[in-house]
Each structure stands twice: as C-alpha cells, then as structure tokens.
N, CA, C, O and CB atoms as a CASP TS submission, in Angstrom:
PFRMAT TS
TARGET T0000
AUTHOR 0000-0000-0000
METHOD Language model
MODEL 1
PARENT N/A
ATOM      1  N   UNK     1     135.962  79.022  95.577  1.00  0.00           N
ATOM      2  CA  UNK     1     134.846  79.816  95.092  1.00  0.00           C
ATOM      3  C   UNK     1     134.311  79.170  93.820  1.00  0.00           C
ATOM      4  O   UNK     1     135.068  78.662  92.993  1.00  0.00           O
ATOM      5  CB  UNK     1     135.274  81.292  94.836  1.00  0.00           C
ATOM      6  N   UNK     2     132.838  79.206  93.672  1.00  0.00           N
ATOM      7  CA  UNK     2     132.704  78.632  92.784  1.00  0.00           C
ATOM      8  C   UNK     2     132.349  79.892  91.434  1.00  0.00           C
ATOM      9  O   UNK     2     132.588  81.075  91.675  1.00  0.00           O
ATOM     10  CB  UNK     2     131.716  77.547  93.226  1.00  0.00           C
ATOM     11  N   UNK     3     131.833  79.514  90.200  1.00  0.00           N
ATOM     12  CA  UNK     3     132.006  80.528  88.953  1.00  0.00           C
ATOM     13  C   UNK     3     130.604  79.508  88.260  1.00  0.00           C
ATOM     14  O   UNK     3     130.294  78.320  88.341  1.00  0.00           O
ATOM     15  CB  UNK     3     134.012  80.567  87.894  1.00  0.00           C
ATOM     16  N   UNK     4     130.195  80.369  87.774  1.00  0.00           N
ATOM     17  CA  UNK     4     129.477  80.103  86.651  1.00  0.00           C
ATOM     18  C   UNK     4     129.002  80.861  85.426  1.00  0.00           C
ATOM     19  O   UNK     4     129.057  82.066  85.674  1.00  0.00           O
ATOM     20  CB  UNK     4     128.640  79.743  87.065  1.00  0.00           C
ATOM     21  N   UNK     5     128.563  80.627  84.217  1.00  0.00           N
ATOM     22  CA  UNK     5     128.819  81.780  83.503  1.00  0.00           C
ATOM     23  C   UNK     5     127.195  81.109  82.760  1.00  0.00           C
ATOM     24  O   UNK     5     126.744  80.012  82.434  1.00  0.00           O
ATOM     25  CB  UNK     5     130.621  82.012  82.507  1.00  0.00           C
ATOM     26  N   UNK     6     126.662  82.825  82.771  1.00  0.00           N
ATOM     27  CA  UNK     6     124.992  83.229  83.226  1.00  0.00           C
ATOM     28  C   UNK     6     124.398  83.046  80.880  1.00  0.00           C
ATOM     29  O   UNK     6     124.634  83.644  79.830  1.00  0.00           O
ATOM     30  CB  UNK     6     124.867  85.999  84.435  1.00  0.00           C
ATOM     31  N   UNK     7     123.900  82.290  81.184  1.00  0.00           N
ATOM     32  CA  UNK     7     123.749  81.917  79.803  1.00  0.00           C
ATOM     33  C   UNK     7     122.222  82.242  79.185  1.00  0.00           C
ATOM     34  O   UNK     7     121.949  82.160  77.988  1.00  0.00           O
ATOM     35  CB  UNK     7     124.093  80.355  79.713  1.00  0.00           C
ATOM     36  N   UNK     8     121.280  82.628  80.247  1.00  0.00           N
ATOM     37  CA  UNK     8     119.678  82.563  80.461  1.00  0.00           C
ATOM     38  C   UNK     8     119.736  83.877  81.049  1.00  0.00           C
ATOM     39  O   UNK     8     120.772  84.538  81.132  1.00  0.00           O
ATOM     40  CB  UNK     8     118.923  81.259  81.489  1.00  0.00           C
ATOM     41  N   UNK     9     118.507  84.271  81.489  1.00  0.00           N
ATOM     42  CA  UNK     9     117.445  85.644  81.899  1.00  0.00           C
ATOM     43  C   UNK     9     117.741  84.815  83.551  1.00  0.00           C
ATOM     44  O   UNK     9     117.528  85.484  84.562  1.00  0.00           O
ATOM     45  CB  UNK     9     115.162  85.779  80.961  1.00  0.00           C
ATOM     46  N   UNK    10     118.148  83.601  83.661  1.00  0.00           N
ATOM     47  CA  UNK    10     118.519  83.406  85.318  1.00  0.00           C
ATOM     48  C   UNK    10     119.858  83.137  85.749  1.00  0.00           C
ATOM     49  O   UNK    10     120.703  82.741  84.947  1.00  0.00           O
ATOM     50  CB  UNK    10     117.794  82.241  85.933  1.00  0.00           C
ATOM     51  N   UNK    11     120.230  83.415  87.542  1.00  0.00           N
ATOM     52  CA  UNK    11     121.730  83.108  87.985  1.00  0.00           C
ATOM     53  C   UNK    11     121.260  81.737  89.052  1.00  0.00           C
ATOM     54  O   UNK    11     120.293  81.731  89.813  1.00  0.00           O
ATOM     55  CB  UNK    11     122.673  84.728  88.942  1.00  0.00           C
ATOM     56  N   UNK    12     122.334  80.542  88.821  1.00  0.00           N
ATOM     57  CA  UNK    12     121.898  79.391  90.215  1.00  0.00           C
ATOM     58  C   UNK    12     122.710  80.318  90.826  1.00  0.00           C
ATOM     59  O   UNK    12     123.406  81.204  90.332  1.00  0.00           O
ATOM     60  CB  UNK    12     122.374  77.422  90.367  1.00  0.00           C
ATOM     61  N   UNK    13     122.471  79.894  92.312  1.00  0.00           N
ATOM     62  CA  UNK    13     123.485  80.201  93.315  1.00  0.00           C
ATOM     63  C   UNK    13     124.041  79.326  94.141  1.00  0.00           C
ATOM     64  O   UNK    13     123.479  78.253  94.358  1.00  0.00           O
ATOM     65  CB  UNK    13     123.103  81.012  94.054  1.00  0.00           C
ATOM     66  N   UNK    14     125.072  79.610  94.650  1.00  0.00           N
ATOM     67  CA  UNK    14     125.679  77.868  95.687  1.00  0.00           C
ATOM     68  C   UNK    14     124.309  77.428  96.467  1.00  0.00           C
ATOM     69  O   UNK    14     123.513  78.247  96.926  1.00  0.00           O
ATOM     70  CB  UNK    14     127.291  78.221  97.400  1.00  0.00           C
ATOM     71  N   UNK    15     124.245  76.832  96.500  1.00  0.00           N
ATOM     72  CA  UNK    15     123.246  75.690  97.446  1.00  0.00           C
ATOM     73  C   UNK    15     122.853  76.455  98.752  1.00  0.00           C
ATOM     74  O   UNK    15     121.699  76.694  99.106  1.00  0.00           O
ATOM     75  CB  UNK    15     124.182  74.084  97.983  1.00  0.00           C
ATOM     76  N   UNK    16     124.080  76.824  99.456  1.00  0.00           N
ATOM     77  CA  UNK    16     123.847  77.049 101.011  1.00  0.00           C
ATOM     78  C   UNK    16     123.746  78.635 100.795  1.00  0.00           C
ATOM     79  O   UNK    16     123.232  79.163 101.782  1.00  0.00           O
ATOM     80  CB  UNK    16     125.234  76.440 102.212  1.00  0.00           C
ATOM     81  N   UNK    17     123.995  79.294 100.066  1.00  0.00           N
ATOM     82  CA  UNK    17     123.480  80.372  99.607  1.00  0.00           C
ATOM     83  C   UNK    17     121.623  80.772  99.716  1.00  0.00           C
ATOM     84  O   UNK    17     120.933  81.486 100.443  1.00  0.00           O
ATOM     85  CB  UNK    17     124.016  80.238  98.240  1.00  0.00           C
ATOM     86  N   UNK    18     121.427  80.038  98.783  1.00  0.00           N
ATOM     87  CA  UNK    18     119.940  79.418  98.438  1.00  0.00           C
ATOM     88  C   UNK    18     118.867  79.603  98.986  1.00  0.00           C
ATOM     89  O   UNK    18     117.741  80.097  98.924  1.00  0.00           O
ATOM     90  CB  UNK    18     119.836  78.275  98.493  1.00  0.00           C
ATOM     91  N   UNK    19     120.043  78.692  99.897  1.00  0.00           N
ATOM     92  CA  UNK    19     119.070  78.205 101.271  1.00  0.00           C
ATOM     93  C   UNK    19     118.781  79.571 101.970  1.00  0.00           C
ATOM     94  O   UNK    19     117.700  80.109 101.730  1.00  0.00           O
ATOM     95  CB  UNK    19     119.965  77.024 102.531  1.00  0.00           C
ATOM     96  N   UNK    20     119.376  79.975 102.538  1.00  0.00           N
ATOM     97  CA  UNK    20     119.532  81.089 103.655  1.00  0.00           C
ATOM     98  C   UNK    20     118.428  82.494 102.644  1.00  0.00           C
ATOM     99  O   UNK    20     117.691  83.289 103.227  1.00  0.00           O
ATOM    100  CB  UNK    20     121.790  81.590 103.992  1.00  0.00           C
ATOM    101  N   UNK    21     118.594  82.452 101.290  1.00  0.00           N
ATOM    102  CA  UNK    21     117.941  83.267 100.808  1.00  0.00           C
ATOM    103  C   UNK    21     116.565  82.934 100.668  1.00  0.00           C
ATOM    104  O   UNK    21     115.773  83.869 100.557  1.00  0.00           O
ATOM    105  CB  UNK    21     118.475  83.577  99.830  1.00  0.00           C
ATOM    106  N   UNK    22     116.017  81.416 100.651  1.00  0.00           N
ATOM    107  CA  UNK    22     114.982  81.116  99.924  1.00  0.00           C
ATOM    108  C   UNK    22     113.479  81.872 100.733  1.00  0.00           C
ATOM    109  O   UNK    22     113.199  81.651 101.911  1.00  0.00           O
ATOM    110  CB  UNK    22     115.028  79.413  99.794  1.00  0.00           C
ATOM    111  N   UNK    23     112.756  82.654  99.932  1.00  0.00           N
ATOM    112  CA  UNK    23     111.768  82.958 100.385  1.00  0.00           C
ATOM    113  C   UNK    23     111.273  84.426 100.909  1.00  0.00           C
ATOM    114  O   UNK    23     110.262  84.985 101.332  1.00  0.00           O
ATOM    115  CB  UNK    23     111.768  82.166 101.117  1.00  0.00           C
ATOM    116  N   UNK    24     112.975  84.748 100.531  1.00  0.00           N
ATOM    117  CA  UNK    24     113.088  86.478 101.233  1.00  0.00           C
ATOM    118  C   UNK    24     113.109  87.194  99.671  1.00  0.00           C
ATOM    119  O   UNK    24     113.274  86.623  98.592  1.00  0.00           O
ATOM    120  CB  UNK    24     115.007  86.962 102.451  1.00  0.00           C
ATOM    121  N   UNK    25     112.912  88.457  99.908  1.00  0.00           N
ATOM    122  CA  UNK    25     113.377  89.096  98.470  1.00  0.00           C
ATOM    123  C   UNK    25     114.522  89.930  98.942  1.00  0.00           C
ATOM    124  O   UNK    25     114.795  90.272 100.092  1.00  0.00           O
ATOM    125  CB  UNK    25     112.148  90.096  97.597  1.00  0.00           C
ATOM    126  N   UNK    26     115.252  90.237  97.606  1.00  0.00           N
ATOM    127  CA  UNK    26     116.484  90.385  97.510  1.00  0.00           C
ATOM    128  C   UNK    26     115.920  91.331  96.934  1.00  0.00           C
ATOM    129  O   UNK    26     114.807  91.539  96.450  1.00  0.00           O
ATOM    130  CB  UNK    26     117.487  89.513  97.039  1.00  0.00           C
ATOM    131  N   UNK    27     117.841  92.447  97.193  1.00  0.00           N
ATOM    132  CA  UNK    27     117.858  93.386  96.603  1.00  0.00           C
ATOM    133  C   UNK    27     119.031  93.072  95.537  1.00  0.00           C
ATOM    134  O   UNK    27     119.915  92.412  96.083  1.00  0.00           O
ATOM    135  CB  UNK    27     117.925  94.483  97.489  1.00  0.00           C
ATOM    136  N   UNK    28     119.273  93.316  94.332  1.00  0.00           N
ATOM    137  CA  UNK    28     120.384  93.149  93.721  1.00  0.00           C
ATOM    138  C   UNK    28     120.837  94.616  93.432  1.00  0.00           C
ATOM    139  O   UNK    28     119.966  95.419  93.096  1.00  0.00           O
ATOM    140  CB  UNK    28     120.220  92.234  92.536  1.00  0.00           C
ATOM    141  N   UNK    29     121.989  94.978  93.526  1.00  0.00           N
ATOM    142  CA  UNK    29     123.180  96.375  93.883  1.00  0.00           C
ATOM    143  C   UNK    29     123.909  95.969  92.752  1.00  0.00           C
ATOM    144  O   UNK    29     123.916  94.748  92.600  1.00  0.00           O
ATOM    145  CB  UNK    29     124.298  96.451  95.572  1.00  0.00           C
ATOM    146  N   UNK    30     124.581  96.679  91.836  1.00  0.00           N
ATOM    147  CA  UNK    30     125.753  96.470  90.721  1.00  0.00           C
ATOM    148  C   UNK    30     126.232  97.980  91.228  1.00  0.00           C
ATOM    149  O   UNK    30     125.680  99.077  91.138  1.00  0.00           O
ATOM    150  CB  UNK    30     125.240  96.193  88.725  1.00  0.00           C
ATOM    151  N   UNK    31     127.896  97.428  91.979  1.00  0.00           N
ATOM    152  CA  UNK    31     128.957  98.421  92.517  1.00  0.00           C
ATOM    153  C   UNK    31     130.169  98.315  91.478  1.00  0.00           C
ATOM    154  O   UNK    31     130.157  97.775  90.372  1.00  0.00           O
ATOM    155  CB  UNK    31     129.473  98.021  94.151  1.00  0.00           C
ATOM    156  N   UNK    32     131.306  99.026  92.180  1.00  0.00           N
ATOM    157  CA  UNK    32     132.412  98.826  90.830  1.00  0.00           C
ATOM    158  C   UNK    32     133.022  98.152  91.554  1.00  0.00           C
ATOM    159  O   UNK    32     134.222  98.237  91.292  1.00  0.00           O
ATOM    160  CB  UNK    32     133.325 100.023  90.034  1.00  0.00           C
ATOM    161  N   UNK    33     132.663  97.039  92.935  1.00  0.00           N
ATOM    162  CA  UNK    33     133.186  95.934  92.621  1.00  0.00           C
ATOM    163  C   UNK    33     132.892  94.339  92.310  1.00  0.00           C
ATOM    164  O   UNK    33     133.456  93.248  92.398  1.00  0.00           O
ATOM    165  CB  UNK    33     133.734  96.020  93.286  1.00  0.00           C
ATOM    166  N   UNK    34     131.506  94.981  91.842  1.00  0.00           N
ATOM    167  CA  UNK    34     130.942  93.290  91.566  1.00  0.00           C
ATOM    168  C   UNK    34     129.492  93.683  91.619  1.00  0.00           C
ATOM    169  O   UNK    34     129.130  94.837  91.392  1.00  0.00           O
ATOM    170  CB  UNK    34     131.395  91.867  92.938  1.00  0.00           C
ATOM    171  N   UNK    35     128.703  92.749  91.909  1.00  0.00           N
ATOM    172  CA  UNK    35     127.045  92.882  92.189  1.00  0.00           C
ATOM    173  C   UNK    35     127.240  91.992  93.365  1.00  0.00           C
ATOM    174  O   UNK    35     128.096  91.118  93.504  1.00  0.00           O
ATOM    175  CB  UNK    35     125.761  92.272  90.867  1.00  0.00           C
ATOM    176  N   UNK    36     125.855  92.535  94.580  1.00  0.00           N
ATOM    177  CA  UNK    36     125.672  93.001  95.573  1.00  0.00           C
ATOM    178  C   UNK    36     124.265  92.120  95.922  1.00  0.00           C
ATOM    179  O   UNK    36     123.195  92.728  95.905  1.00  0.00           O
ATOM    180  CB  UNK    36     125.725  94.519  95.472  1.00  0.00           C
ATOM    181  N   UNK    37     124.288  90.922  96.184  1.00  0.00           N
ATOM    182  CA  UNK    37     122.520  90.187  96.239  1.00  0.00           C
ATOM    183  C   UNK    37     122.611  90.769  98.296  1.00  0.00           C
ATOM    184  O   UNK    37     123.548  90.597  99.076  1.00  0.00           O
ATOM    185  CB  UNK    37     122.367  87.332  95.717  1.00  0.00           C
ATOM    186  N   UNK    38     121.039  91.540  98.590  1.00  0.00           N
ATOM    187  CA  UNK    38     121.015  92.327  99.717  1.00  0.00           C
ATOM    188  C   UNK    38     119.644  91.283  99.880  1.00  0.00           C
ATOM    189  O   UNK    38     118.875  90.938  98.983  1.00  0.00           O
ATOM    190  CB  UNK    38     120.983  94.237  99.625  1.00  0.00           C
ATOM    191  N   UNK    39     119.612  90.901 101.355  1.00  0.00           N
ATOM    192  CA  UNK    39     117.957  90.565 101.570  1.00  0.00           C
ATOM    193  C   UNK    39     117.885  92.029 101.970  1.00  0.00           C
ATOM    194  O   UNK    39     118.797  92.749 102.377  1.00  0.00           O
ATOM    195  CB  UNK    39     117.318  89.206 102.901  1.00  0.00           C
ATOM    196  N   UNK    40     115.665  92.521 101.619  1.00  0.00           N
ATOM    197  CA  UNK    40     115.418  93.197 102.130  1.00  0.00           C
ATOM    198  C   UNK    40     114.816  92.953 103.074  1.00  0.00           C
ATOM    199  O   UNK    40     114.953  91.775 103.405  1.00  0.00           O
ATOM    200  CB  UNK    40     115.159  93.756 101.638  1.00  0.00           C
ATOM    201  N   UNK    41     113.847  93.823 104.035  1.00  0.00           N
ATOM    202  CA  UNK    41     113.366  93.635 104.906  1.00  0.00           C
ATOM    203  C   UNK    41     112.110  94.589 104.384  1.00  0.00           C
ATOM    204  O   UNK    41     112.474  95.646 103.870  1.00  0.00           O
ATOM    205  CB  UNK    41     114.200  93.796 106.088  1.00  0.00           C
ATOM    206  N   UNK    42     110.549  94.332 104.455  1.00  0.00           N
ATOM    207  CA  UNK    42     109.177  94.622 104.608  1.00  0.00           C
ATOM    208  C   UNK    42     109.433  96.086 105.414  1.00  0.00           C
ATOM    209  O   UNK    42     110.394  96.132 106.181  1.00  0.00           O
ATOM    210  CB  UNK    42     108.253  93.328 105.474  1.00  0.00           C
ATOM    211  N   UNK    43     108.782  97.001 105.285  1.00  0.00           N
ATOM    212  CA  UNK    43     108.299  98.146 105.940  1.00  0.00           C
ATOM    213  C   UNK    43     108.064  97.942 107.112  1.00  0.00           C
ATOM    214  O   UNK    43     108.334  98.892 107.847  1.00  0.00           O
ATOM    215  CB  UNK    43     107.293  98.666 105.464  1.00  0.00           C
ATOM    216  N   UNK    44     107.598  96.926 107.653  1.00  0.00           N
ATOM    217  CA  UNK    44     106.708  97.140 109.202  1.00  0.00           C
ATOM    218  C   UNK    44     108.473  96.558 109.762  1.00  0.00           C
ATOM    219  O   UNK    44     109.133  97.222 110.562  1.00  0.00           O
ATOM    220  CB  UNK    44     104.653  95.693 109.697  1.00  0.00           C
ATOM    221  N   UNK    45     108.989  95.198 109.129  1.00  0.00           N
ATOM    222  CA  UNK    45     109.878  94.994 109.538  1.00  0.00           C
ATOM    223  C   UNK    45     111.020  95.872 109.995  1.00  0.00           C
ATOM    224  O   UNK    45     111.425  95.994 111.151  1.00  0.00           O
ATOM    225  CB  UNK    45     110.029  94.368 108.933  1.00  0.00           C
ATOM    226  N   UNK    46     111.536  96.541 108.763  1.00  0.00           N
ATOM    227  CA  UNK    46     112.509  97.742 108.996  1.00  0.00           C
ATOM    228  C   UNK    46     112.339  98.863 110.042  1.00  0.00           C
ATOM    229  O   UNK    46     113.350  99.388 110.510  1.00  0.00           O
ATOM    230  CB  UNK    46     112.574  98.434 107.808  1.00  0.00           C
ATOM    231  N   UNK    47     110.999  99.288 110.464  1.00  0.00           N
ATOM    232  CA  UNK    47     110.549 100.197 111.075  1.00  0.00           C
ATOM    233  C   UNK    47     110.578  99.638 112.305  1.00  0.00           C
ATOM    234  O   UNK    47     110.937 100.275 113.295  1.00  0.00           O
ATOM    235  CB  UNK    47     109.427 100.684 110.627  1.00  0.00           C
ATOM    236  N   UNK    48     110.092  98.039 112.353  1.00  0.00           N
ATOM    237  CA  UNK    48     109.982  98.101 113.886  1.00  0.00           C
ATOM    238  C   UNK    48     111.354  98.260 114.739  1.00  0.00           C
ATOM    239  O   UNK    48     112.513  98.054 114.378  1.00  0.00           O
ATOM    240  CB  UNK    48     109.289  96.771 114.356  1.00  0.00           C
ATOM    241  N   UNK    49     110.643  98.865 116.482  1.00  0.00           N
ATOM    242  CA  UNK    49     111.232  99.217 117.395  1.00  0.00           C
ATOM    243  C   UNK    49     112.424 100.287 117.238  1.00  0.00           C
ATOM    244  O   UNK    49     113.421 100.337 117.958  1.00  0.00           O
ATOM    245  CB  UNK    49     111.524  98.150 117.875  1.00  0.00           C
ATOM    246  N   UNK    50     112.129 101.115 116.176  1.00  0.00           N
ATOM    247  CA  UNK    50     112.762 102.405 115.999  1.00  0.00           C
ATOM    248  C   UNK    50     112.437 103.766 117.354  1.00  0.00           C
ATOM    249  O   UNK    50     113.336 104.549 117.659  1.00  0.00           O
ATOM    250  CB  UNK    50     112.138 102.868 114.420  1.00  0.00           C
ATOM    251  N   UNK    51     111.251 103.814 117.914  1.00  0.00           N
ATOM    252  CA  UNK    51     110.785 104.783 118.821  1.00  0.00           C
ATOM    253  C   UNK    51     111.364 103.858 120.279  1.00  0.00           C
ATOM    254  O   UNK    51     110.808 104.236 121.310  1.00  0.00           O
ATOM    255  CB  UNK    51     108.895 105.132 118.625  1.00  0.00           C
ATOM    256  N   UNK    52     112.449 102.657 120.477  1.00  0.00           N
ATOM    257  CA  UNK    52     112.483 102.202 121.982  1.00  0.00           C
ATOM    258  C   UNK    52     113.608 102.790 122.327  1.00  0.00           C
ATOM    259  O   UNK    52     114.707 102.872 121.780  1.00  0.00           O
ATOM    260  CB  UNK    52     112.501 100.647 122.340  1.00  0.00           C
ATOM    261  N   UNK    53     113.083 103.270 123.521  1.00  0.00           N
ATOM    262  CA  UNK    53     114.024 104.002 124.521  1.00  0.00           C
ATOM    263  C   UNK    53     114.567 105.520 124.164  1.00  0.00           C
ATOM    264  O   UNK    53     115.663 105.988 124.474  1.00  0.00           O
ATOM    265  CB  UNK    53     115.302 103.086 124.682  1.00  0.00           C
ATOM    266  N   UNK    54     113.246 106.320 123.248  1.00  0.00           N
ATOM    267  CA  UNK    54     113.183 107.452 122.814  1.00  0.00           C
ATOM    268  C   UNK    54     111.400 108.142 124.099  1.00  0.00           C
ATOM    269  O   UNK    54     110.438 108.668 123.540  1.00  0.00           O
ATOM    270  CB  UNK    54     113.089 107.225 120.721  1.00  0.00           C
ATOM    271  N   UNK    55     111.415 108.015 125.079  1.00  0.00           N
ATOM    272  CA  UNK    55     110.695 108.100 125.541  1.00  0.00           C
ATOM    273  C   UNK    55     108.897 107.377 125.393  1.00  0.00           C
ATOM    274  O   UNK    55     107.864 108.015 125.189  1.00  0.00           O
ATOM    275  CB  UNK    55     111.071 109.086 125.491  1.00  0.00           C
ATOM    276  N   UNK    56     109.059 105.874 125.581  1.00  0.00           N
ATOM    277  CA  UNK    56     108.025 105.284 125.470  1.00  0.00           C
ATOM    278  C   UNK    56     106.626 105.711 125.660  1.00  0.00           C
ATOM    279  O   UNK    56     106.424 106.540 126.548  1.00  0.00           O
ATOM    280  CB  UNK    56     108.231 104.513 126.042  1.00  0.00           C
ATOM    281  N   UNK    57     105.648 105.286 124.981  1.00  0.00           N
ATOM    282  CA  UNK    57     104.740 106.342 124.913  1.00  0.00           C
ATOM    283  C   UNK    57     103.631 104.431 124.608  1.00  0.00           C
ATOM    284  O   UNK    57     103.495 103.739 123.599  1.00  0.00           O
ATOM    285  CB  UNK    57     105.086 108.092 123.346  1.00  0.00           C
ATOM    286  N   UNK    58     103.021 104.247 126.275  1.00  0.00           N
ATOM    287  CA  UNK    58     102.039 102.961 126.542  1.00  0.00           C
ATOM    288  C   UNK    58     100.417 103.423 126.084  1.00  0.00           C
ATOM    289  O   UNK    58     100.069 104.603 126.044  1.00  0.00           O
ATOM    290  CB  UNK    58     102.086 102.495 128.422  1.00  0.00           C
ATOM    291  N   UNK    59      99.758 102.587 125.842  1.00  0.00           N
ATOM    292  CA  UNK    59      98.463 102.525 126.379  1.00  0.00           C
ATOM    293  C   UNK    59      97.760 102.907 127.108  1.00  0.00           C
ATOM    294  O   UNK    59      96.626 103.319 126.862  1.00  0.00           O
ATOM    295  CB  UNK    59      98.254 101.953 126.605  1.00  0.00           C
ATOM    296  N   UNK    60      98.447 102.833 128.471  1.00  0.00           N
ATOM    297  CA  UNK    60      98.115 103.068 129.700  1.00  0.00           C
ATOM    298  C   UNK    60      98.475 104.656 129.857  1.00  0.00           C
ATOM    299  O   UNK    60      97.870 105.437 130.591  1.00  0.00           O
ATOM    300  CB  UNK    60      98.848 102.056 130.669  1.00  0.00           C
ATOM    301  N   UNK    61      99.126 104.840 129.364  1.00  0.00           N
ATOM    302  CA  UNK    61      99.675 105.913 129.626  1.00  0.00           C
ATOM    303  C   UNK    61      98.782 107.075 128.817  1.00  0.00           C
ATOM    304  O   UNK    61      98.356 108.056 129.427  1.00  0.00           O
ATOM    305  CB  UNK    61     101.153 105.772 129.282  1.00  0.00           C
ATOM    306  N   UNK    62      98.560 106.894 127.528  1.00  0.00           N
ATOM    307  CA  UNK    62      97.402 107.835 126.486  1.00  0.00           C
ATOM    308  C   UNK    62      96.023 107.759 127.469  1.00  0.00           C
ATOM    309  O   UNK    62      95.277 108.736 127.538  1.00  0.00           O
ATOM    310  CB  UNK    62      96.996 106.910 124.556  1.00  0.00           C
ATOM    311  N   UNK    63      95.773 106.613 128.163  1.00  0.00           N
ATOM    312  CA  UNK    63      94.890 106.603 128.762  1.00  0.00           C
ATOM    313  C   UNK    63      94.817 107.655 130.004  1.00  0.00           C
ATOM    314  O   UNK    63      93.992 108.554 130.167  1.00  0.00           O
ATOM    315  CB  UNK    63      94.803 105.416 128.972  1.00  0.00           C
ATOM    316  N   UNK    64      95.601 107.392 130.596  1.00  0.00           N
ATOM    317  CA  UNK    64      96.143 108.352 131.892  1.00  0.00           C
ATOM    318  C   UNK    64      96.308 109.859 131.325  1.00  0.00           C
ATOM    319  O   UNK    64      96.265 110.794 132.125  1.00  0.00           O
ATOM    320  CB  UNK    64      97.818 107.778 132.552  1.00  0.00           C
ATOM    321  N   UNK    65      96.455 110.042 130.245  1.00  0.00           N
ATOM    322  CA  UNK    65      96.296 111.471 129.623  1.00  0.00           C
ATOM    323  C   UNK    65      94.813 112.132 129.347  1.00  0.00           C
ATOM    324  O   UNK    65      94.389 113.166 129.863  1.00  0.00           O
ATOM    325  CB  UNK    65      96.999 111.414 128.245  1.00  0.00           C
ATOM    326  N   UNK    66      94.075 111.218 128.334  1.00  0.00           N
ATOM    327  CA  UNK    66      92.749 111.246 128.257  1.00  0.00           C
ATOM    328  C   UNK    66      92.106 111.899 129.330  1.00  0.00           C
ATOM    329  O   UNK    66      91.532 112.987 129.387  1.00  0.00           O
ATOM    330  CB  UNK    66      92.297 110.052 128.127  1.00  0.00           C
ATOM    331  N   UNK    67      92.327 110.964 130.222  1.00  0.00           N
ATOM    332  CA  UNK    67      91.347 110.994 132.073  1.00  0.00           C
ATOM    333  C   UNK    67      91.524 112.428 132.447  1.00  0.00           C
ATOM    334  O   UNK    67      90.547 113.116 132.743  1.00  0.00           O
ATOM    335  CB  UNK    67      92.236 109.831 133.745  1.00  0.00           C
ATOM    336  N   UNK    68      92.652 112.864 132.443  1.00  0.00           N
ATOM    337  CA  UNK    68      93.661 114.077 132.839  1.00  0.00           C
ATOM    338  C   UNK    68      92.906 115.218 132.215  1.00  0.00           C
ATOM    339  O   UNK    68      92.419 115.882 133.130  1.00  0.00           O
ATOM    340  CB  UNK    68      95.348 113.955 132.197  1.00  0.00           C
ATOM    341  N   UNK    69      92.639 115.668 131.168  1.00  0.00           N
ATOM    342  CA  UNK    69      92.520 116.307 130.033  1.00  0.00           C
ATOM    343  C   UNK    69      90.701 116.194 130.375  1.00  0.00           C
ATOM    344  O   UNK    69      90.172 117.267 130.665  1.00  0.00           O
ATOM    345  CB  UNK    69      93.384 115.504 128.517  1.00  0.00           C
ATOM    346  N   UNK    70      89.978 115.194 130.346  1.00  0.00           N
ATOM    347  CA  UNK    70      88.562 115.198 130.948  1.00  0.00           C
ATOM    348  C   UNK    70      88.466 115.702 131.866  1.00  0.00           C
ATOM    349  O   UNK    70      87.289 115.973 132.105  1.00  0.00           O
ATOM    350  CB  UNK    70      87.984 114.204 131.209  1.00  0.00           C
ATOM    351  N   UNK    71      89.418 116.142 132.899  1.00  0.00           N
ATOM    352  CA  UNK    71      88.958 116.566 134.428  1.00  0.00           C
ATOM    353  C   UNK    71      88.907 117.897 134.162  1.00  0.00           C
ATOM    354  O   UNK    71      88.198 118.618 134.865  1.00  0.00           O
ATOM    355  CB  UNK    71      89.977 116.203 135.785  1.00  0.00           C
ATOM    356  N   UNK    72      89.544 118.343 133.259  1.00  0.00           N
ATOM    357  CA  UNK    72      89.612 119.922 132.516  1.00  0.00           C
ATOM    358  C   UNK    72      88.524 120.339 132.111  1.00  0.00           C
ATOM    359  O   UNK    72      88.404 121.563 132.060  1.00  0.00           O
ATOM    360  CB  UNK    72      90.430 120.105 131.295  1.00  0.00           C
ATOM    361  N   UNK    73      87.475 119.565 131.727  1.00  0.00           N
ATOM    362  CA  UNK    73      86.405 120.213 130.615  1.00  0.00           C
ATOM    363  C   UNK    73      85.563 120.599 131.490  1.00  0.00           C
ATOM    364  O   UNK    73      84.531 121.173 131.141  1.00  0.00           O
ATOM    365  CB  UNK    73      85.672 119.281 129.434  1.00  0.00           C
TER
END
C-alpha cells in the first residue's frame, strides 16, 4: 500500500487509481474508518431503467390508448 502525507489543498492518488477515476466526479465520504473516494453517477444515469419489468408502458402502446379513448367521444 502506498502512503502519502497531504501537505497542499490537494491528494495524488496511485496511478491506476487515477486512471479508472479520471473524468468522473467523485464523491468523497469521511467514515470512522477512513475516507471513502465514491464515483457518482448523473441523474439521468442513476435513474435509468428503474421502471423495467414494472409493467412497461411503449409508445405504441399510449398510442393504442389515445385511439381507444377517441372512439369514446
């Protein structure tokens, strides 16, 4: 493991660390057993495909309702 001791307003991190992080934002967590670097994930990201296989609800299908609902009026 490597150590370094934080001397600046910044932390390096191992290399291959870095890497895998570069470009995402992080969440940083301070637990009682250490601090916690989290990628997050964007809103649309996190959300998507939460409603699959909760009764799908198509295009085609709002459409096929519409039509339905016109034959009524």
């Amino acid at each position: 493991m490597k150590t370094t001791t934080i001397k600046s307003g910044s932390i390096k991190l191992p290399l291959e660390i870095a890497r895998r992080l570069r470009g995402k934002d992080i969440e940083i967590i301070e637990t009682n057993d250490g601090v916690l670097l989290r990628p997050t994930q964007g809103i649309i990201q996190s959300t998507r495909g939460f409603l699959k296989g909760k009764g799908s609800f198509s295009s085609s299908k709002f459409m096929s309702e519409k039509q339905k609902e016109k034959r009524f009026e």
